[in-house]
N, C-alpha and C positions, 0 to 999 in steps of 0.2 A: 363542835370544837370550841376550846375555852382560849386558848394563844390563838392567833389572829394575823393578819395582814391590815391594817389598815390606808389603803389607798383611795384614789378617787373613784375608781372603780367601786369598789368593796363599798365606800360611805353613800356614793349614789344608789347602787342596791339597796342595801336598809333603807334610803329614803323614798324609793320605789315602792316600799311595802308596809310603810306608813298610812293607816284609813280613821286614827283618830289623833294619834299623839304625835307631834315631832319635837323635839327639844334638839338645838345644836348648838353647843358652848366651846368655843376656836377661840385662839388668837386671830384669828380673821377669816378670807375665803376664798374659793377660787370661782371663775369663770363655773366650772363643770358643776360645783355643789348649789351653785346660784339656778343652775340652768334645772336640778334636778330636783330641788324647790319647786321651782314654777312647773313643773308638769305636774307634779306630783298634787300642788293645791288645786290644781287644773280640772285632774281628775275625781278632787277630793273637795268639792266645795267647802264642807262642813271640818276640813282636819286641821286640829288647833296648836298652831305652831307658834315655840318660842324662841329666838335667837340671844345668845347673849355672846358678843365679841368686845374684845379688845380698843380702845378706843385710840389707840396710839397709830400716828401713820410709820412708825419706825417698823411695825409688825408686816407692812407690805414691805419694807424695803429691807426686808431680813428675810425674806421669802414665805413667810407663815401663809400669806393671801396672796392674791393679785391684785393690782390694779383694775382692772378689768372685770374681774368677781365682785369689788366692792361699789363698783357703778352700776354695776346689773343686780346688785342687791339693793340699792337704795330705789331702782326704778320700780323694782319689786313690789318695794315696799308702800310707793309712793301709788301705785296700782292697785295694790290689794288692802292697803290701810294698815298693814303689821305695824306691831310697832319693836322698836329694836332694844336692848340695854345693854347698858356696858356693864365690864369687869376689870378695870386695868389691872396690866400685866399678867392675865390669865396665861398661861403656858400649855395647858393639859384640853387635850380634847375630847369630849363624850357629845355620843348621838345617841338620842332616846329615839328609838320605830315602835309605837306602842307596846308589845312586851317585852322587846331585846334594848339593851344598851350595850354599845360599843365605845370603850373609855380606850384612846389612843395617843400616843405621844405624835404633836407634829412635827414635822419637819422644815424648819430651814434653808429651804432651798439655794437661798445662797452661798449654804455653806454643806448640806449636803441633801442626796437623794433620799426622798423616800422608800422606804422599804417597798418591794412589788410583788414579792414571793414568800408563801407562809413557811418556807424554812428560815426568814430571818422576821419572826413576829415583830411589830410595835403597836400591838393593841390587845382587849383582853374581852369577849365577850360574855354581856350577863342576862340571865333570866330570871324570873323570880319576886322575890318581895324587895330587893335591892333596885329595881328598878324604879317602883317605887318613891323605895326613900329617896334615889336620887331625882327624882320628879319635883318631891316636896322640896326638897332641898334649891334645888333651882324656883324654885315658886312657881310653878309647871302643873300643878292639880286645879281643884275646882277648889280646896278646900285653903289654898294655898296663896298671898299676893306676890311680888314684887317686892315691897315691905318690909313682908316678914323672911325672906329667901336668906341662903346664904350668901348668895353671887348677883350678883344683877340687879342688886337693889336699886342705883339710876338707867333712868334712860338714855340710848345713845337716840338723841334725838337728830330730824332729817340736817338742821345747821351742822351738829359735830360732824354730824357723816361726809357733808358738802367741804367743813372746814377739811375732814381730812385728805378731802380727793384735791381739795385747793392747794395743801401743801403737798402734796405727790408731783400735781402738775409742776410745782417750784423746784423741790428736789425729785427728781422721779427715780423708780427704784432703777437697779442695773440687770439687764435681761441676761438672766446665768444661764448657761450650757452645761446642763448637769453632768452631762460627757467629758466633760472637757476640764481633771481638775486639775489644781496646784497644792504645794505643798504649804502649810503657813506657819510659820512660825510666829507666837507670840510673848512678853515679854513683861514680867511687873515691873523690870528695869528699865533704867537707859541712864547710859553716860552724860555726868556735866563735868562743866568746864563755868569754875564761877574766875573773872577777871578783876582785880581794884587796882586802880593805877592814882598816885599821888595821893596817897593818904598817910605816907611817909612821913610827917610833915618836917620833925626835927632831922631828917637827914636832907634835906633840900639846898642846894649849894646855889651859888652865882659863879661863874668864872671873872676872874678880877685880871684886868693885863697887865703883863709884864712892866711895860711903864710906869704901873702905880704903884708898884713893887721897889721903883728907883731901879730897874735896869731895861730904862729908855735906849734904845740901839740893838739890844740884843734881839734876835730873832725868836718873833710871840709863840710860834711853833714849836721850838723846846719846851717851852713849860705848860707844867698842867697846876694852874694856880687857883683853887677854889675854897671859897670860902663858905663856911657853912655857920649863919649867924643865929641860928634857933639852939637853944639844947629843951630838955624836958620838963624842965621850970618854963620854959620860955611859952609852952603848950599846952602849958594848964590853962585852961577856960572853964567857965559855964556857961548852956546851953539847955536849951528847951531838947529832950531828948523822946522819940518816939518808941512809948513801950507796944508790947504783942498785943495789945490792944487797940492804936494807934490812935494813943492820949498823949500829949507833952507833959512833961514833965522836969522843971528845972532839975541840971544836975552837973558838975564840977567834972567831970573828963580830962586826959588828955592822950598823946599817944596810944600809952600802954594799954585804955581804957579801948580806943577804937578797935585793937588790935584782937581784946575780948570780945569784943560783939560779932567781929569778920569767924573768930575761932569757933562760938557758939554755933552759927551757924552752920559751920561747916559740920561739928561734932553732932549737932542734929540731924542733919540731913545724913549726911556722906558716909560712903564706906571705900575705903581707898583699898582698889586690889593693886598690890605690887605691880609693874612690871606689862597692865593689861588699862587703869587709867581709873577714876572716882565714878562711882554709880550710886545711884539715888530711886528711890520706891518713885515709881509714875504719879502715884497717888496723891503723895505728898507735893505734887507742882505746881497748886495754887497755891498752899501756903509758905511754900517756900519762896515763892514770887512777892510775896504780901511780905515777908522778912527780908528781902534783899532790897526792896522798894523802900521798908524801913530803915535801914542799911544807911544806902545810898544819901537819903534825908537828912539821919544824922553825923553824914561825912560832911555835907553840904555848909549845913548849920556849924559845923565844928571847923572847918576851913575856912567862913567868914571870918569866923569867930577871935581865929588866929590870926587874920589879916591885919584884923583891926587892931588887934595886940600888938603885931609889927608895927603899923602905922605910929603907936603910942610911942614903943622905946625904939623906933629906928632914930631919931634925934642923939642920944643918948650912944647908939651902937656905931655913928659916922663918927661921934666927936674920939669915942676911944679909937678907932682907926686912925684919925687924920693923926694923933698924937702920935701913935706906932709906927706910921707908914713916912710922915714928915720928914725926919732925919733925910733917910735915902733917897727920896722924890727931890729935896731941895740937893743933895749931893750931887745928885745923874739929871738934874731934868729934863723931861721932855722936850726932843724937838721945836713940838707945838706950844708949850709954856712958852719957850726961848724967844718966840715969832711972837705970839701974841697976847702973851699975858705980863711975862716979867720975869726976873730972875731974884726977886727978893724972898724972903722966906716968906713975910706976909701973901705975897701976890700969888706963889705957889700954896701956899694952903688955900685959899682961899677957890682958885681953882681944883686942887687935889680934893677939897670939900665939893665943890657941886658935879664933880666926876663921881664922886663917890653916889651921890646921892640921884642921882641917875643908875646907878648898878643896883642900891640897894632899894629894891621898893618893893614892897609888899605882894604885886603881880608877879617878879621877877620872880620872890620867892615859892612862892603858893599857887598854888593852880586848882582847877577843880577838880577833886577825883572823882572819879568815871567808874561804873560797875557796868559789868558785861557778865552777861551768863549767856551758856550753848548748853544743847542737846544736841545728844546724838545717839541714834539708836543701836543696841548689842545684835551685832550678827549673831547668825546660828552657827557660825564657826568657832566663835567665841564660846557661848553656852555648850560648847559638847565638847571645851578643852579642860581636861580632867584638872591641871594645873590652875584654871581662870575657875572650876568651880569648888577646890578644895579652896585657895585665896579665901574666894568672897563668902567660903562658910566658917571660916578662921574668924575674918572680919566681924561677921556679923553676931558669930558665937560671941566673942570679944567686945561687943556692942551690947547682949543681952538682947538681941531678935530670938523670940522664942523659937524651937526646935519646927514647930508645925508649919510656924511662916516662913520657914527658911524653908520649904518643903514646896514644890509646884510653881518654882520663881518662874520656870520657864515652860512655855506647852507648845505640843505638837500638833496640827488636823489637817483634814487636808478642805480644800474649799473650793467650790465652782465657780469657773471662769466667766469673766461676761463674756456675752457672744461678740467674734471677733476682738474681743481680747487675745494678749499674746502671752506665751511661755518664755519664765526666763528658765 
């Protein structure tokens, strides 16, 4: 038979019937293929075996090995003198038993079963002169090293092997119930929610009281008196400004200018579905953290920057006041002028000035703006509303996302529960 089963069963057989050659190239191991090793060289003093696995401990905790198989292969190893090499990110499994190889896809146990029954093959056995090749190929011959192979040119030496069980012990894997599954859904998207607050600058108001308005007596509660002393002249600066590189750069800004950098960002990132909220490629969430950080920077820098600008013509912006506001201040005065200032027009501006100047000050206007970004992740309810996925291929057609990548945004599988895990 040429399709196959390959299980632990079935791979321990062929190792059973190994008397010269064993080659086994995994993303890792289990307890049972470690255990069928060792008898096997047991029985076989002289049979010359080569391992080549994966050196990543991710590969136990994605179910490829156990934990348990890779400490009874390093004691193995450390017994018999083997010596081991790595392959990172090898995926594909073959076992050479002197003249058959069995090339196998593994299984992921954490996310599903291994196939058990040769009506659902995942392996392909060979005989032949391909055997062989794939000998040399591993550097598996007499005629062949390590070197010159195509896989396994380093060794997984006894330290990597220890560092990986050191970091198992740290994160250890999760003991899955292959009985027991769930559904998963997963996602190249998720929802954000990016926030700027006070970066408005020229719309920034003070509330100014009725009394300094000249209508001292009436009640402050009727009116809504605010004054707004910036316009867009007032908001031009320069500023060291942080490009996508995150070099300064002097450069003359003002509003209108912040307001392009908040927009780029967004038009880079973002694809706004109507009605359902803003989604963004997962992918893209360090760099877009890296441009909002830049963002933030040159809000910071550009709010000083205007501070200090205030600081310069607030002198200049009290005196045209006091001059506006005089007349009816000295007609209605304040109570408090009355008691303890004066009633002369001097004595009153004089006070109407340091009132003023007390309202207007650079803190009162300006504050720091603030950037806040959220995620949130897209249900599967969402993804399977034909409305939410017509939206966001409008959007993204309309963005120029190629046809292929707008293809597999979302995926279905099903995945094994840890033991004593629960269902939702």
């Amino acid at each position: 038979m040429t399709f196959t089963v390959a299980s632990e069963t079935t791979l321990s057989n062929l190792i059973s019937a190994a008397t010269e050659r064993l080659v086994l190239i995994a993303p890792g191991v289990t307890l049972g293929l470690v255990q069928a090793i060792e008898r096997q060289i047991d029985r076989t003093p002289r049979l010359d075996v080569t391992i080549i696995l994966d050196s990543d401990p991710e590969v136990y905790r994605l179910g490829y090995g156990t934990e348990e198989g890779l400490r009874a292969l390093k004691a193995l190893c450390d017994r018999q003198h083997l010596a081991l090499r790595a392959q990172p990110g090898i995926r594909i499994g073959v076992l050479i038993s002197d003249g058959q190889t069995m090339v196998y896809s593994p299984a992921p146990e954490s996310i599903e079963a291994g196939s058990q029954t040769d009506e659902k093959p995942n392996a392909i056995l060979l005989r032949g002169l391909v055997v062989n090749e794939l000998a040399r190929a591993a550097g598996a011959t007499e005629e062949t090293t390590p070197a010159n192979a195509e896989i396994g040119q380093k060794p997984l030496t006894p330290e990597m092997v220890a560092a990986i069980a050191k970091n198992l012990d740290e994160i250890p894997p999760g003991k899955f119930d292959i009985t027991r599954q769930t559904h998963v859904f997963s996602s190249q998207l998720q929802y954000v929610e990016l926030t700027i607050s006070h970066y408005r600058l020229t719309t920034q108001t003070v509330r100014v009281p009725a009394h300094l308005l000249g209508l001292a007596g009436d009640t402050e509660g009727r009116w809504r008196n605010r004054l707004q002393p910036l316009d867009q002249a007032a908001s031009r600066v320069k500023i060291p400004i942080v490009d996508k590189y995150g070099k300064f750069q002097d450069t003359e800004v003002d509003q209108r200018y912040m307001e392009r950098l908040r927009k780029k960002i967004e038009d880079l990132y973002f694809f706004v579905v109507a009605g359902f909220g803003v989604v963004m490629f997962k992918q893209h969430q360090e760099q877009f953290e890296f441009d909002v950080q830049a963002l933030e920077k040159n809000l910071l820098a550009y709010a000083k920057a205007v501070r200090a600008a205030v600081d310069q013509k607030r002198a200049s912006v009290i005196k045209t006041l006091v001059t506006q506001l005089l007349p009816a201040v000295v007609a209605n005065p304040p109570e408090r002028y009355r008691l303890h200032v004066g009633t002369t027009a001097t004595d009153i501006e004089a006070a109407l000035r340091s009132d003023l100047e007390d309202l207007i000050t650079s803190e009162n206007l300006i504050q720091d703006p603030t950037v806040k970004h959220v995620y949130k992740g897209i249900t599967y309810q969402s993804a399977q509303s034909d409305e939410f996925k017509e939206k966001l291929n409008r959007e993204m057609e309309r963005k120029g996302v190629p046809a292929s990548r707008r293809q597999n945004l979302f995926r279905e599988s099903n995945a094994a529960l840890e033991k004593g895990g629960l269902l939702h």
